[in-house]
N, C-alpha and C positions, 0 to 999 in steps of 0.2 A: 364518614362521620358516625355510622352505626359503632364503630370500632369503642367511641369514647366508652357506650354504656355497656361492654363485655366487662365480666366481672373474672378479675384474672388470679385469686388467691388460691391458694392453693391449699391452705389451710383447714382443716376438718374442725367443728367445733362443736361440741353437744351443747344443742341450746334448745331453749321451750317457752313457749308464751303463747299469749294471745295478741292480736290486732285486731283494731275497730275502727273504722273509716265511715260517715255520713257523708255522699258524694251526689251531689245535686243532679237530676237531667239537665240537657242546654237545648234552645230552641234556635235553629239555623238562621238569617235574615238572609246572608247568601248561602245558597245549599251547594254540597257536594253531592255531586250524584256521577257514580262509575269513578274507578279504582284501578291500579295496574296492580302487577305483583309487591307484595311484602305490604299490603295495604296502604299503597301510594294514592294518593287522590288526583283523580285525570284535573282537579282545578280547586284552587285555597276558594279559602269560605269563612263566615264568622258566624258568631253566635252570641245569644245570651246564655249566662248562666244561671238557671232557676233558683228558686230558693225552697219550696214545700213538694214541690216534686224529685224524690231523692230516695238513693237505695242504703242502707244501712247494712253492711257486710264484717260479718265478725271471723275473722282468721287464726284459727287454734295450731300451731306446730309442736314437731317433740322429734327430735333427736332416731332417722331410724336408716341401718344401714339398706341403699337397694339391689340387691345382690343382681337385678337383671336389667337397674340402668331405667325404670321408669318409674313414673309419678305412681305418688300412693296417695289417692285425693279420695274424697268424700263431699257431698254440696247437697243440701238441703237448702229450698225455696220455700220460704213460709212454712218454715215447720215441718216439709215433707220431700222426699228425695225425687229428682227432677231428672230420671234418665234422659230423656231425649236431650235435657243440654248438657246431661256428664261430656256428652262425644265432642261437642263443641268446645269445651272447657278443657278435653284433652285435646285438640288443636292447639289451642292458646298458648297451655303449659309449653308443648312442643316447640312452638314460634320463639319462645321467651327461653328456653333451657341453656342456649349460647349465652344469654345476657345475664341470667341467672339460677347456675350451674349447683349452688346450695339446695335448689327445692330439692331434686332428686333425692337426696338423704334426708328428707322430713317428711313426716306424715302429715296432712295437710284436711282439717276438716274444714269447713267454708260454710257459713251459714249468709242467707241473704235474704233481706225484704223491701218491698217499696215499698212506696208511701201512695201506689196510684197503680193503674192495672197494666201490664207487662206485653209488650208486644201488642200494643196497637198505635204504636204510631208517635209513642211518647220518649224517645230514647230511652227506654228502659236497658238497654243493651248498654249504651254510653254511661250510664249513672253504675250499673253494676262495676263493668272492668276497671270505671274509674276509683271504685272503693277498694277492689280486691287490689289492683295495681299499686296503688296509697299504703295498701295492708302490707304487701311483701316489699315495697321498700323500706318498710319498717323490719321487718325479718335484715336487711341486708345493711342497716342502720348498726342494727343490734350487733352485726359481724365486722362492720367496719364505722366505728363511733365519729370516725375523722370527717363522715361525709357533710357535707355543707350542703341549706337549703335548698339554695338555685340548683344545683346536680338531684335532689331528692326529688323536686317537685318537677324537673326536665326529664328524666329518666321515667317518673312514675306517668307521664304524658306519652312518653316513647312506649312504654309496656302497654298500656291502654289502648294504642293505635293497631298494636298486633292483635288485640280481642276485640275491638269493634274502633273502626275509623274517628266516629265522631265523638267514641269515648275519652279521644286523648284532648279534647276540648273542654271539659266536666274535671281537669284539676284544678282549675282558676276560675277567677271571676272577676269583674262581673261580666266582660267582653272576652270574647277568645278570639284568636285568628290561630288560622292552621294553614300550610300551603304554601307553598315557595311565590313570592311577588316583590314586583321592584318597590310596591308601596312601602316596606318596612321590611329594612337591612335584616333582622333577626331573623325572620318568616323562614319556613324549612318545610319539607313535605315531610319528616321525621316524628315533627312532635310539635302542639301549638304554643302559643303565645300568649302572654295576656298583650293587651290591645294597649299600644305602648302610649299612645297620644291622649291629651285630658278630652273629654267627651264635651258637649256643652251641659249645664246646665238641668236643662227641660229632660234630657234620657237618662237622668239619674234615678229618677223613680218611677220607673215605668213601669206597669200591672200585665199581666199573663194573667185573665183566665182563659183555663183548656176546658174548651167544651165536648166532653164524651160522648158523640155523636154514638159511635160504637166503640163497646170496652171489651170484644173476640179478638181473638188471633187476625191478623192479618193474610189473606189468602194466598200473600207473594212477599215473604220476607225482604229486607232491604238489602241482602247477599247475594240474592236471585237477579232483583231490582238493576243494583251493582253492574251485575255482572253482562247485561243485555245493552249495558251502553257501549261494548265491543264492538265497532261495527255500525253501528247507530248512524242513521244516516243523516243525523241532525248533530251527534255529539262535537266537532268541531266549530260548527255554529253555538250551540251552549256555553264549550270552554271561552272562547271569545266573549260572550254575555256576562258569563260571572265574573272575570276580569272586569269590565267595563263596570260592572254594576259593584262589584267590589271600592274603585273608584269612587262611584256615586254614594254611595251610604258612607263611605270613611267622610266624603263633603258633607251629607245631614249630619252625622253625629258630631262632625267640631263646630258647625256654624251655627248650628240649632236649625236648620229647614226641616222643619217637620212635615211637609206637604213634598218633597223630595224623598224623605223617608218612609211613608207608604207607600209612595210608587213604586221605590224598588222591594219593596218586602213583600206587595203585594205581587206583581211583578214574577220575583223567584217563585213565591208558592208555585204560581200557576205553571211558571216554568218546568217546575219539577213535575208537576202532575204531567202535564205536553210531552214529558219525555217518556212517561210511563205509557202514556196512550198511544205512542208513535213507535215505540219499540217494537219489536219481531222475537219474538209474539208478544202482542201489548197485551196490557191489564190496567185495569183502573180499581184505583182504591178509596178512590171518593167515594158517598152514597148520596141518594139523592136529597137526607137531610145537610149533606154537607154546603150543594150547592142551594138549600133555603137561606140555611144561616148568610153566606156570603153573599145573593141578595137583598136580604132584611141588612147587613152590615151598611152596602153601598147606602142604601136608601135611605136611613141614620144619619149617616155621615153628611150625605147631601140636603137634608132636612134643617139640621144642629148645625151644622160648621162645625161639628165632630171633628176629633184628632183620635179618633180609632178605627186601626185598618183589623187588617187579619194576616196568618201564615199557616204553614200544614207544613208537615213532616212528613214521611211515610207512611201514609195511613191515612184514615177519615175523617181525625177529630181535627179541632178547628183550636188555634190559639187568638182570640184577641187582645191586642197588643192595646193601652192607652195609659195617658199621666195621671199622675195623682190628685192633679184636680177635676179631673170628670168621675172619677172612680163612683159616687152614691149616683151619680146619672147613666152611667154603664152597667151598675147592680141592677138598678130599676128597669132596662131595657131589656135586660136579658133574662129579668125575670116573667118579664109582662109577651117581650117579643122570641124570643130564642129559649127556653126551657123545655118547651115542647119538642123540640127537635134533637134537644138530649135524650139519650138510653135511660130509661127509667127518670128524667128526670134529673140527670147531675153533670154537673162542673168540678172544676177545683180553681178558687182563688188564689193565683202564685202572682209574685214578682220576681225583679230580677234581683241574684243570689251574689253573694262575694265567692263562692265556692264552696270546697269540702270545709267537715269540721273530723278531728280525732277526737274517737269517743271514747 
């Protein structure tokens, strides 16, 4: 199946431009956690796709012979050039050079920014590769005008997978799935999906806000993360769970059970954190304002007859999840009960996104 996205011309073209891709983060409900080779996921997963949390990557080329067969790249992060992820970035290229055999012959500057702080937990990794990826299918657009949407936007989800897994989820919206499952014929460990089935109702406007417990680096990247579920002496218990729970949330989201639907969201969170504490060598990325917030959450919700849970990523900060009609009684709580437990004090108010925009 990799075969469809090699790019087989043969053809030399001098060509120059720019690309500009806005590509939203996605927040997991069921998480992927651990990977095989070629950035396979040990088990499918879905997500939201955000809407204010998003990376804005601008991609400049120009026509340049490479007389030794490598990239000639350049990436500046906010303004400033970001070595430690040049090396990462030249992995990526490397992954992608089969699929798309033109960078080689272009010079490639890459300018990138979020909208939110990078490496803590926010798929900042997902929102980048998904703009850059967007970007250079436009370079390959430009070489072959013929190509049709569905191939632009399947391929630009396949590129994305090879620079960060959950990135290939962050080219659609508002639901993604990724992952080979009996639930939906299309589903593929290649590249995701949007979420083929109508949703009910009630999860069409549902609010994310991320609360920036801590906006540092993360002290065990989600590659490291990844890579320790080798082994794991729980990991075939898990794949089994996110199957099963994959099940269960596809049920809240078309009947509308929202009291099923926290269970499983909350649920994976915790799951994924269980797997980070139980690993060899474990680590934890929670902090202890993480676990305030989640019980000031519980004890809200048991209060109100609340419909807001919470979820986590990789990382410490805390997403609460609820509809559009609790939304002034959610601001109010979390002003009055959870702000304190933010770094300095800050959130960001998102909901869920349709996806990328071309800018």
């Amino acid at each position: 199946m990799n075969e469809m996205f090699v790019y087989s011309s043969l053809e030399n073209k001098n060509i120059t431009g720019v690309s500009q891709w806005q590509s939203p983060s996605n927040i997991a409900l069921v998480k992927y956690w651990g990977k095989k080779l070629d950035q396979i996921p040990m088990n499918p997963s879905l997500s939201l796709t955000l809407s204010n949390c998003y990376s804005k990557t601008r991609l400049s080329y120009q026509s340049e012979i490479s007389l030794n067969n490598d990239f000639n790249f350049s990436l500046l992060f906010e303004g400033k050039r970001e070595i430690s992820f040049e090396s990462k970035l030249s992995i990526f290229l490397d992954r992608i050079k089969r699929y798309c055999p033109y960078l080689i012959n272009l010079k490639l500057i890459i300018e990138s920014s979020n909208s939110f702080p990078h490496s803590s937990g926010i798929a900042s990794s997902a929102s980048f590769y998904s703009a850059l990826s967007l970007s250079i299918m436009d370079i390959e657009k430009k070489l072959n005008p013929k190509i049709e949407n569905e191939f632009f936007f399947k391929k630009a989800s396949f590129l994305s997978r090879l620079g960060s897994g959950s990135a290939c989820r962050s080219t659609m919206g508002p639901i993604s799935f990724w992952g080979s499952s009996k639930l939906f014929k299309e589903s593929n460990d290649l590249y995701a999906i949007k979420y083929p089935n109508e949703i009910n109702i009630i999860f069409r406007d549902i609010n994310d806000t991320v609360l920036l417990v801590d906006k540092g680096k993360k002290d065990v990247s989600s590659s490291l993360g990844h890579g320790l579920m080798d082994g794991h002496s729980f990991s075939n218990d898990r794949i089994n769970q996110a199957h099963f729970n994959l099940e269960q949330i596809k049920n809240a989201l078309e009947t509308g059970n929202y009291d099923l639907f926290i269970k499983i969201v909350e649920l994976e969170a915790l799951s994924l954190h269980a797997m980070m504490m139980t690993s060899n060598p474990s680590f934890i990325l929670m902090k202890p304002n993480t676990l305030h917030i989640i019980n000031e959450v519980w004890k809200y919700r048991k209060k109100y007859n609340s419909k807001i849970c919470f979820t986590l990523d990789a990382g410490a900060n805390i997403h609460l999840l609820y509809p559009q009609l609790e939304y002034d009684e959610i601001q109010n709580f979390i002003s009055s009960n959870l702000v304190d437990y933010c770094e300095n004090g800050e959130f960001i108010n998102d909901k869920i996104g349709v996806g990328p925009n071309k800018l």
